[in-house]
N, C-alpha and C positions, 0 to 999 in steps of 0.2 A: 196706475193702471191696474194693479192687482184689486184694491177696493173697488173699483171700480166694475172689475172683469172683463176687464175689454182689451182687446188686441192690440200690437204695435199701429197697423193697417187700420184701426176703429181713435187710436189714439191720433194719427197723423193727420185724420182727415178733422178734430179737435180742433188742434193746433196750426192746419195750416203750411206742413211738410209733407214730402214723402215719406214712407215707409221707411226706408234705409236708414234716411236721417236720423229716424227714431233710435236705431240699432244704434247709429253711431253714437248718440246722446248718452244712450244708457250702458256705454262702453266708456262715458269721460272725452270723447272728442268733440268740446265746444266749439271748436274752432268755425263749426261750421255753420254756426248762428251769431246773432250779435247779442250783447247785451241785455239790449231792449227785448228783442223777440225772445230771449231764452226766460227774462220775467215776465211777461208775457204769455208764455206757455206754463210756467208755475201759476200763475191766476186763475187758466182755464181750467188747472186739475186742485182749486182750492187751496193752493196755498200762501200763506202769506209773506211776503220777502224782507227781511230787514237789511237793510247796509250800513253798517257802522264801521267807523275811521276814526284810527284812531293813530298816535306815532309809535312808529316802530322804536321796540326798548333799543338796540345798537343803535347808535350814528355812525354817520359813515354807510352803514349798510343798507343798503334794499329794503324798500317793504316787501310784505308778502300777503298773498290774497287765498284767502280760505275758505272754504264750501264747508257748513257744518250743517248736521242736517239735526232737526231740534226732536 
């Protein structure tokens, strides 16, 4: 949005959300989109997504999913 210079309200209407949702996006509360829509909305603002999987070094333990921004 900042490269851009465009608003949450100029971003939402982009992407295909409310204004709000934006706030809450850019607060870390994904909860409120899925997956698909959330790369999806990284497309529309030029980005490209990579998803790599790979094992987690403990056994026994949980993976863990990570947001790195490149």
């Amino acid at each position: 949005m900042a490269e851009r210079e465009i608003t949450q309200t100029e971003a939402a209407k982009l992407v295909g959300v409310k204004q709000p949702n934006i706030s809450k996006l850019l607060q870390g509360q994904f909860k409120l989109v899925s997956v698909e829509k959330l790369l999806r909305m990284l497309a529309v603002f030029d980005q490209d997504v990579e998803i790599k999987i790979k094992p987690h070094r403990k056994r026994g333990e949980g993976g863990r999913i990570t947001f790195i921004r490149a």
